[in-house]
Structures are given as structure tokens and as C-alpha cells.
Short mmCIF file of the C-alpha atoms (twelve columns), coordinates in Angstrom:
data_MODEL
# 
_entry.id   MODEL 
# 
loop_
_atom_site.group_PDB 
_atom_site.id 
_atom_site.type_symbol 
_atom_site.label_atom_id 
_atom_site.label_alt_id 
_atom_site.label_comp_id 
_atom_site.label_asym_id 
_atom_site.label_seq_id 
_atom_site.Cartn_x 
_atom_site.Cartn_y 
_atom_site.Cartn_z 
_atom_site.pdbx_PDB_model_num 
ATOM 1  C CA . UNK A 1  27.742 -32.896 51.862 1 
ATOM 2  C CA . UNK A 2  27.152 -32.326 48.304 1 
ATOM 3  C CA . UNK A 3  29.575 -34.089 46.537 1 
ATOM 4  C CA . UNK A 4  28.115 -33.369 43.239 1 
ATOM 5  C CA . UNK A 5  30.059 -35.941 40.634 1 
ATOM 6  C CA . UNK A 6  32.917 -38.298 40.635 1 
ATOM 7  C CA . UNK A 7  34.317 -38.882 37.089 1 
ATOM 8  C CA . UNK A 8  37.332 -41.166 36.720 1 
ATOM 9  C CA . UNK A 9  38.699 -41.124 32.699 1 
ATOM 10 C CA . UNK A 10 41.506 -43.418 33.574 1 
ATOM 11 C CA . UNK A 11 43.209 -45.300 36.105 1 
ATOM 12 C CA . UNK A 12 45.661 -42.824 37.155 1 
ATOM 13 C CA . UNK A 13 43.127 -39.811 37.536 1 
ATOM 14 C CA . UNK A 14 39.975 -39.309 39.572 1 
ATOM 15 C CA . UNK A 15 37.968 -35.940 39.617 1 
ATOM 16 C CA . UNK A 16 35.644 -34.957 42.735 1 
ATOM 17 C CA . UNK A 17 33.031 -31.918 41.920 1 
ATOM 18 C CA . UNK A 18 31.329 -30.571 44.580 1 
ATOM 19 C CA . UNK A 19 28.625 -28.356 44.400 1 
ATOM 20 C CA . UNK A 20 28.908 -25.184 46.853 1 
ATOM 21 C CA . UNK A 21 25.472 -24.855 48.968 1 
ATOM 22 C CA . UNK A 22 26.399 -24.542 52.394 1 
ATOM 23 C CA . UNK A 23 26.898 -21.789 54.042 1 
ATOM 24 C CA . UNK A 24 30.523 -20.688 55.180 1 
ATOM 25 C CA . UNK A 25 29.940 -21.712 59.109 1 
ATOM 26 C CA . UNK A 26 28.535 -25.334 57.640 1 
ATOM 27 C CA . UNK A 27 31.901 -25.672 55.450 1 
ATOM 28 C CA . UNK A 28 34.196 -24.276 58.793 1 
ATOM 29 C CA . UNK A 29 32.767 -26.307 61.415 1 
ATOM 30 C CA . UNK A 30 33.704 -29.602 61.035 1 
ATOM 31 C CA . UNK A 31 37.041 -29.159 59.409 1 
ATOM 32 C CA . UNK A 32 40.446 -29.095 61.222 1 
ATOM 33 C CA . UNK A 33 42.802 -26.438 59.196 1 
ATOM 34 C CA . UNK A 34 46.229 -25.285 59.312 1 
ATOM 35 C CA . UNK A 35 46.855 -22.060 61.310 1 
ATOM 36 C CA . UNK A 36 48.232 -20.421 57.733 1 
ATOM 37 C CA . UNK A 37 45.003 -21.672 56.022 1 
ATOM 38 C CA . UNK A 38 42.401 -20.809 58.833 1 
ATOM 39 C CA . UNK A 39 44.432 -17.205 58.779 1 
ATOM 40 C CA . UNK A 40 44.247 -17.060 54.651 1 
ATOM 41 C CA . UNK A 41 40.214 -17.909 54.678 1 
ATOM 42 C CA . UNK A 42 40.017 -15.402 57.336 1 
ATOM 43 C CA . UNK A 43 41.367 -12.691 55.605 1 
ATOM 44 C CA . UNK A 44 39.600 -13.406 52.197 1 
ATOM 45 C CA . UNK A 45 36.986 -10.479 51.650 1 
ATOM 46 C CA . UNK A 46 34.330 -12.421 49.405 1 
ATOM 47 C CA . UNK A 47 32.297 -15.389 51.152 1 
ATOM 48 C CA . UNK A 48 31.787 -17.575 48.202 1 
ATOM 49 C CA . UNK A 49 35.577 -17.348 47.464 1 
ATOM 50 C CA . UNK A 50 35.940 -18.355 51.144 1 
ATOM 51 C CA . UNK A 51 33.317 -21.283 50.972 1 
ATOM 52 C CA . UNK A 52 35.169 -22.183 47.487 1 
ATOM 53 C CA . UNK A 53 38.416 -22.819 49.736 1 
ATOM 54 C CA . UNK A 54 36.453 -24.646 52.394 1 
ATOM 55 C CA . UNK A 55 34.906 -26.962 49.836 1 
ATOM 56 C CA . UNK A 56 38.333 -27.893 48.283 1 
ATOM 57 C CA . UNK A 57 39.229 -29.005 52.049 1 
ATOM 58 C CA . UNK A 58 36.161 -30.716 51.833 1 
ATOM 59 C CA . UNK A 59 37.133 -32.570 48.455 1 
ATOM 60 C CA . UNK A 60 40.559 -33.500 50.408 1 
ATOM 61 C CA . UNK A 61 38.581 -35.203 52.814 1 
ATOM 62 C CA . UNK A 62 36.860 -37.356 50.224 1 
ATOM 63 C CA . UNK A 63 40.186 -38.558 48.957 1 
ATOM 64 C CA . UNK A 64 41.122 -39.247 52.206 1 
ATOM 65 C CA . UNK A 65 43.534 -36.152 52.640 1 
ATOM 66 C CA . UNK A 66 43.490 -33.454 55.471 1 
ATOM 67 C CA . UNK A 67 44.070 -29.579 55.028 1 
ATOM 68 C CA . UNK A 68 47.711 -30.330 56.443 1 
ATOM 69 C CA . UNK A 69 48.726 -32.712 53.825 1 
ATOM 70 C CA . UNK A 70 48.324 -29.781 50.677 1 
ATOM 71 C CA . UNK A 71 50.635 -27.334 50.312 1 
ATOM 72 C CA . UNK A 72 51.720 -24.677 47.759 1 
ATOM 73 C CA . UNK A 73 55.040 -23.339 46.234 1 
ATOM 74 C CA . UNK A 74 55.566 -19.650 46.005 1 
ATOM 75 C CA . UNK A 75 53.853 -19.533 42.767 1 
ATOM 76 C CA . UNK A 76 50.473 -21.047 44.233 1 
ATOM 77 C CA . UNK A 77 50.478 -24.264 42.919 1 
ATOM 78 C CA . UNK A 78 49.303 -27.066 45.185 1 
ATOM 79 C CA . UNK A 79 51.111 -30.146 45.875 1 
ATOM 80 C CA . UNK A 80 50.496 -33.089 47.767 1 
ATOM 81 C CA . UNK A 81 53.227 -34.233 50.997 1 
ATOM 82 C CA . UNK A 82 52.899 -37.780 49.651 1 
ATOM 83 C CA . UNK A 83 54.110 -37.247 46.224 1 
ATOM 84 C CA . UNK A 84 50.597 -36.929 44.253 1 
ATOM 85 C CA . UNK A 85 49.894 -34.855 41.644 1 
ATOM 86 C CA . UNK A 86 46.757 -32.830 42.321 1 
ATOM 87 C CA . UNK A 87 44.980 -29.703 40.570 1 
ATOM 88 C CA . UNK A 88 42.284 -27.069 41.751 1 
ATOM 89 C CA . UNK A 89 40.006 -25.451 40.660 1 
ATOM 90 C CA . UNK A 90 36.695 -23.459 41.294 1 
ATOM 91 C CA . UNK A 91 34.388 -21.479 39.588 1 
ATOM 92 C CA . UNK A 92 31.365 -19.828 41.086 1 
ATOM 93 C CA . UNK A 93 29.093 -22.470 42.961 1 
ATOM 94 C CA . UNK A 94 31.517 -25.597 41.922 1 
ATOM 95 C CA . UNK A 95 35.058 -26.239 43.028 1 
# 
């Protein structure tokens, strides 16, 4: 699990990095997603952007969320079902 860095600049914000090494059946197999996000991962043509998705589910576990608990508008942006603000973002081996 390579939770690469935890930085927290203030009280109200914490940021998880994790670093991407696994391979997409190590990401898949232990997590528990949505029908709609096991469907979107599935139909994503590029593995790393698939194992980028699977390690922001990942992240969600580490704050103690599950895939069912994000969702997004019908612009993309995620939001939390308990109220919390949350942002994400990946870029090549780090999400």
C-alpha cells in the first residue's frame, strides 16, 4: 500500500499522496466498488488511468471513506455524501 505522503497545512485540510506501483489486479482486488464505478474503470482504455482511479478509492479508504460514499455532479466534480469538501487529482504515477 504505498501511501506515499500525508501533508496536513491546517486543521481543516489533510492531503493523502499515493504513489501508483501496483498493478491494476493488486488495486481491484481488495476493493468493493459501485456497479457505475466498476462499469466506468472497465470501460477506460489506458491502464494507468484505470490504476489512477483505483488508487483514489484507495486514498478513500485511508480517510476512512468507501467508493459508495463519493459521488459526482454532471460536471465531474466529486463530492462527499457526508457533506465534506474533497478534491482529486492525478498525474502520471501519483494521484
Amino acid at each position: 500500500m504505498p501511501l506515499y505522503k500525508t501533508l496536513t497545512p491546517n486543521l481543516q485540510t489533510c492531503v493523502k499522496i499515493w504513489k501508483i506501483t501496483e498493478s491494476f489486479n493488486a488495486l481491484m482486488a481488495p476493493l468493493q466498488l459501485t456497479e457505475n464505478s466498476f462499469n466506468r474503470v472497465n470501460g477506460m482504455k489506458s491502464e494507468l488511468h484505470q490504476r489512477g482511479f483505483l488508487s483514489v478509492r484507495h486514498l478513500l479508504k485511508e480517510f476512512g471513506y468507501t467508493d459508495a460514499d463519493l459521488f459526482y455532479d454532471d460536471f465531474g466534480k466529486p463530492y462527499l455524501k457526508d457533506g465534506k469538501q474533497i478534491s482529486i487529482t492525478h498525474s502520471f504515477n501519483f494521484s
